[in-house]
N, C-alpha and C positions, 0 to 999 in steps of 0.2 A: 732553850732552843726556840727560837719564832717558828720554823716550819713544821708544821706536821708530819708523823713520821710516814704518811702513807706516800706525801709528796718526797721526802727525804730518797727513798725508795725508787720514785722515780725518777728523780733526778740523778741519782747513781746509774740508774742503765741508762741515761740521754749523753752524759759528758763521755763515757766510753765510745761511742760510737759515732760516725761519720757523721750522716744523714739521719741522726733521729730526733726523736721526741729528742703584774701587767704591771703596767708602771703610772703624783703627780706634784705639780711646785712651782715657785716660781723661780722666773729667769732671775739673770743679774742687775735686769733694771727694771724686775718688776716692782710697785710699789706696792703695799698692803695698802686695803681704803681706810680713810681715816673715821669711816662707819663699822669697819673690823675689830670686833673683838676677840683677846685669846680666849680660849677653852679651859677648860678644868680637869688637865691633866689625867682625873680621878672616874671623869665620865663613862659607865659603862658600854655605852654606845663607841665611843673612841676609840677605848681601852680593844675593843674590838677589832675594829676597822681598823690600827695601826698594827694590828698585828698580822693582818690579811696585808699590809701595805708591804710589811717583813717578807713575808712569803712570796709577792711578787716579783720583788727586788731580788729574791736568792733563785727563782724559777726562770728571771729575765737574764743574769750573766750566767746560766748554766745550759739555756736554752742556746745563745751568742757562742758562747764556747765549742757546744757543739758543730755550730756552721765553720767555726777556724780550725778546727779537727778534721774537718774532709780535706782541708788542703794536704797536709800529709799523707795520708790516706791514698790520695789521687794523684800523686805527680805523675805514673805511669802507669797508673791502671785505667784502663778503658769507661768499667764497668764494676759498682758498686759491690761489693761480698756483703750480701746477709750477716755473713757470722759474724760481722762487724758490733750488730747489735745482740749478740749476746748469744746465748745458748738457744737452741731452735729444738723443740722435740718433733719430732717428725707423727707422733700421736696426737697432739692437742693444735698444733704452733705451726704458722703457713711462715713464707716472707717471699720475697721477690723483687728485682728489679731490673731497671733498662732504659737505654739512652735514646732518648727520641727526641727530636725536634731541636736538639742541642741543650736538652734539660735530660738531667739524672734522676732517675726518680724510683722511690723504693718505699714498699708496702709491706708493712712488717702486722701480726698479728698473735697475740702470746697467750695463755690461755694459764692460770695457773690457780689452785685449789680455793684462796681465798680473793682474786683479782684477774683484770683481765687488761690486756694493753694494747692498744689499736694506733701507729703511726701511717699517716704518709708525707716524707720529704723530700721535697723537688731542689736540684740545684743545681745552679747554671756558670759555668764559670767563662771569664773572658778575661783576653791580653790586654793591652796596652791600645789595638785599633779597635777596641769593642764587640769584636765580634765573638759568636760564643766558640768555645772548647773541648775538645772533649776530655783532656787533666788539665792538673793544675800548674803546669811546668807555664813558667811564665806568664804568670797568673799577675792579673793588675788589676781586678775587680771580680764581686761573685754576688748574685742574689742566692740567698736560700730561705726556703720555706719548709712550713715544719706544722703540721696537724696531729693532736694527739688526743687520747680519752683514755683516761685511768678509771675502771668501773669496778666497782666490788662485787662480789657476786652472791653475796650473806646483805641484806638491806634490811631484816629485820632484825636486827640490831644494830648497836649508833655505827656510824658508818660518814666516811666523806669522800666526796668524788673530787674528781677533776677533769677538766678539757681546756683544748687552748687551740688557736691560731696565730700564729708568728710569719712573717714575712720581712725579713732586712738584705738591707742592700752594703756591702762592705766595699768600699773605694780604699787605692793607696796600698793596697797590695804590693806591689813593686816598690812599695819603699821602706821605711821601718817605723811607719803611725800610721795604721789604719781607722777611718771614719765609717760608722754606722746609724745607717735611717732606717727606719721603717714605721713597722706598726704592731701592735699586739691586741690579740683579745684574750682574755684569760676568768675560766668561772670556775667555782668552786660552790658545790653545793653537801650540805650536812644534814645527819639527823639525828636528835638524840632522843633517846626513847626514856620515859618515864617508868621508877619502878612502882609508883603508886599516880596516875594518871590526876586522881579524884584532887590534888591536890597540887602536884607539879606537872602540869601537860607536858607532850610529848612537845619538842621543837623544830623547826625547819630554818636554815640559817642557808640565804643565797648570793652570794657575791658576783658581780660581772663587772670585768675589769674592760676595760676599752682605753686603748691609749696610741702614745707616738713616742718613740723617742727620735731628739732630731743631736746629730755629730756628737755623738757617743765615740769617744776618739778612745781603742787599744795600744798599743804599743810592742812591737817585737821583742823577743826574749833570745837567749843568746841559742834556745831551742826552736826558736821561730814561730808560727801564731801559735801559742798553748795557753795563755793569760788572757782573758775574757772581759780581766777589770777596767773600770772604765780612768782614763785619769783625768775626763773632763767631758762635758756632754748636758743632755737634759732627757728627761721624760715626764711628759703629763697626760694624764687621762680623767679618766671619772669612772667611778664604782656604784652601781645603783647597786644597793641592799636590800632585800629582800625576805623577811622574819612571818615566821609564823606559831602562835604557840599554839597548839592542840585544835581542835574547831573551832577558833577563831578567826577572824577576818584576814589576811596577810596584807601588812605592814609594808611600804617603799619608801626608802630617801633614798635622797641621790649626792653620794659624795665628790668633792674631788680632792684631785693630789698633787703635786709638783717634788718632780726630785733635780737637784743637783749635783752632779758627781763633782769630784778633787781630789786626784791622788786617791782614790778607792774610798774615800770618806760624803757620805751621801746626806746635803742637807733637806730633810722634807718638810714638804707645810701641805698639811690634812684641811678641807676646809667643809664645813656643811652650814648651806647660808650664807651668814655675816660672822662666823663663830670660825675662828684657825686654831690649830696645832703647829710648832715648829718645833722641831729637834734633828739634832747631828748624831749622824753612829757611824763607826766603819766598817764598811760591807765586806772590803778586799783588801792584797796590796796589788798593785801593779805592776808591771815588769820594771818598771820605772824605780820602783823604791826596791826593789830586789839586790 
């Protein structure tokens, strides 16, 4: 499995619900410089960082999913149900929400024995003149945004966080291929504790993802938006890394990435420097190949 199972966990309570809780490569006519060399597959540094590139990629179409989920959700509801996102204890667990300004927006807070989960997402839907809505009846475009922080609440043992910022824009609603823009920020920080210190320090491993995807194009399914996969599209960003082992100095490069969607098959090129990585996996399928 690429993802971590703390992320796996959160991404299971984000695709259920409406409004809840990075991506880089080149285009089609990007060229590599002919000063670029490949990498060594076997590189630990890499071997790392693609696997953080994994996890972006299954936190970016699960995060998208989520924002095509309100549409159903909201053909004639006014106003957002909390219990949308999941079980609420009225002992530990707030939520709330409300339509203001022509934006829906709900503040969810979860509180649970080993973790803790903190959203707020806003989202605005609009017709065919642009203007905003209060559902989704007749929906031809929608921004949604989406703020989240997955915290553990045990840090002295190995432990990994997460938080994130997403904001996309979905056009083409009103027909059966929607396009999606926007932006993401996505970080992941870890620690892994040593059981003899003297000899293997403790480590700190920091990930910050920053990117764009530009016409990330879905496709309607015969259940309407519920497929999130992309059948064509881009995303690029850059990941500065961040390493520390035990009292030592902390460690920064700065990567980047390029993805390419096709039919839910994503080709990426990792680059730090003059040194790339390229390889093809498939992420999804698409309502397309359904």
């Amino acid at each position: 499995m690429r993802s971590h199972k703390s992320l796996k966990l959160l991404l299971g309570l984000v695709v259920v619900t409406c409004l809840t809780m990075v991506w880089v490569g080149c285009s089609e006519d990007e060229v590599v410089s002919t000063q670029a060399t490949p990498g060594d597959v076997t590189d630990p540094e890499y071997l790392v960082i693609n696997e953080q590139v994994g996890t972006f990629i299954d936190s970016t179409i699960a995060i998208t999913k989520s924002g095509l989920v309100c549409i159903s959700q909201m053909v004639t509801d006014t106003l957002v149900d909390p219990v949308n996102y999941g079980p609420i204890d009225p002992e530990t667990d707030s939520a709330s929400s409300v339509y203001t300004g022509g934006w829906h927006i709900v503040y969810v807070s979860q509180v649970e024995t080993a973790y803790r989960i903190a959203i707020r997402d806003s989202v605005q839907y609009r017709g065919v003149d642009g203007a905003p809505q209060a559902t989704s009846s007749g929906l031809a475009s929608m921004t949604y945004g989406h703020q989240w922080i997955f915290a553990m609440s045990d840090t002295t043992v190995d432990y990994v966080e997460f938080d994130g910022e997403q904001r996309f824009v979905y056009t083409g609603l009103n027909t059966t291929s929607a396009t999606i823009n926007g932006t993401s920020e996505f970080h992941v920080h870890s620690k892994d504790y040593s059981s003899n210190p003297d000899i293997w320090p403790d480590r700190i491993r920091d990930f910050s993802f920053t990117a764009t995807a530009t016409d990330l194009v879905v496709v309607q399914s015969m259940s309407g938006w519920s497929n999130a996969c992309p059948t064509s599209g881009t995303v690029t960003g850059t990941i500065e890394f961040v390493s520390q082992d035990g009292a030592g100095d902390p460690t920064t490069r700065t990567w980047t990435f390029s993805l390419v969607f096709a039919d839910g098959v994503v080709t990426q090129t990792i680059r730090r420097g003059t040194t790339y990585w390229t390889s093809t996996v498939e992420v999804c399928i698409p309502s397309s190949a359904t």
